[in-house]
C-alpha positions as CSV (number, residue, x, y, z in Angstrom):
1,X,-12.6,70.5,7.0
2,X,-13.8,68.6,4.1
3,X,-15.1,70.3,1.0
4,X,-16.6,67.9,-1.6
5,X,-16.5,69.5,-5.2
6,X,-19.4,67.6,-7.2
7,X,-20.9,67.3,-10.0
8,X,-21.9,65.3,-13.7
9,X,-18.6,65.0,-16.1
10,X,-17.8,67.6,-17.7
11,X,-19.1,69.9,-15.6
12,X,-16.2,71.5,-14.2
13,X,-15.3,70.3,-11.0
14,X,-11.3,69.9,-12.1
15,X,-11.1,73.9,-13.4
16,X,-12.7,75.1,-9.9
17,X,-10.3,72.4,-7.9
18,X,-7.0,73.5,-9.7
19,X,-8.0,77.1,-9.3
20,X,-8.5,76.8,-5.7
21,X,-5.5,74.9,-5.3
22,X,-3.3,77.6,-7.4
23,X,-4.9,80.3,-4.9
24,X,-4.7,78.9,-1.7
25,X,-1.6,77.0,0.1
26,X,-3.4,75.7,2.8
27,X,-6.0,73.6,0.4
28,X,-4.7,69.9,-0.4
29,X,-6.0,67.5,-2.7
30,X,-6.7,64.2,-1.5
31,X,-6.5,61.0,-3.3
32,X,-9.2,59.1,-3.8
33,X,-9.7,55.3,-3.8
34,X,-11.8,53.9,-6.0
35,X,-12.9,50.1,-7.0
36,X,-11.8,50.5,-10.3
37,X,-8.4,49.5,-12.0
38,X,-5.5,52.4,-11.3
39,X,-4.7,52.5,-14.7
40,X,-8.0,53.1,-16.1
41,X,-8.3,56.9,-15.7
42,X,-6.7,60.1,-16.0
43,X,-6.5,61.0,-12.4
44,X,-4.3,59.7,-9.4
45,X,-6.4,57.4,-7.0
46,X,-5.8,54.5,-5.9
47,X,-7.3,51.8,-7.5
48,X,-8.8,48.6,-5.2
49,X,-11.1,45.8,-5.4
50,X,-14.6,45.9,-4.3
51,X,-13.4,43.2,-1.6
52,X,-10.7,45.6,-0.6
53,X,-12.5,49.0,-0.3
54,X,-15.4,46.7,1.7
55,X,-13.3,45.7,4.3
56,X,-11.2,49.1,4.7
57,X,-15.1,50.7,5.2
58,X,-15.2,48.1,7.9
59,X,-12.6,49.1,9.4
60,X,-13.2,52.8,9.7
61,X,-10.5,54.0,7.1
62,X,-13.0,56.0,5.6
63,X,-13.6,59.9,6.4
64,X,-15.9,60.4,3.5
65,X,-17.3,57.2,1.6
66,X,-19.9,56.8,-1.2
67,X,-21.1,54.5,-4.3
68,X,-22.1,56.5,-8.2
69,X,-21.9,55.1,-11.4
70,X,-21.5,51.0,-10.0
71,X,-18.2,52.1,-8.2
72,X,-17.3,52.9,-4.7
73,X,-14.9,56.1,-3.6
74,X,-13.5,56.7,-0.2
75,X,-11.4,59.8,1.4
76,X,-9.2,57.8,3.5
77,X,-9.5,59.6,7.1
78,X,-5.4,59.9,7.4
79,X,-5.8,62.0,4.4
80,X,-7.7,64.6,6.0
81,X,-6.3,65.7,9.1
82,X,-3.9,68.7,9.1
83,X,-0.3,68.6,8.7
């Protein structure tokens, strides 16, 4: 399963997600890719271009996929199956 925490920045979406991760063993964070430069953020995803993330979509890498803010995030699906 898939839970998608959401929400405008600032809001906080990284509070709930580390307390749910400190609670429960079983929940794992997955890494997102993003078309944006790796080292311009705080978090760990993996940064790609837009030509890149276009033609993993293509290719069905994506479980969860969507566009805000003029970027594009993806879930990739090996991340989300259990161990």
């Amino acid at each position: 399963m898939i839970v998608a925490v959401v929400g405008p920045s600032g809001a906080g979406k990284d509070t709930l997600i580390a307390g749910a991760l400190s609670a429960r063993a079983d929940i794992q964070f997955v890494r997102r890719v993003i078309t944006r430069p790796t080292e311009a953020g705080s978090e760990d995803f993996e940064g790609v271009t837009f030509e890149e993330f276009a033609a993993r979509k293509a290719d069905g890498e994506f479980a969860l996929d969507w566009e805000a803010h003029g970027l594009y995030y993806g879930i990739p699906k090996d991340q989300t199956t259990a161990p």
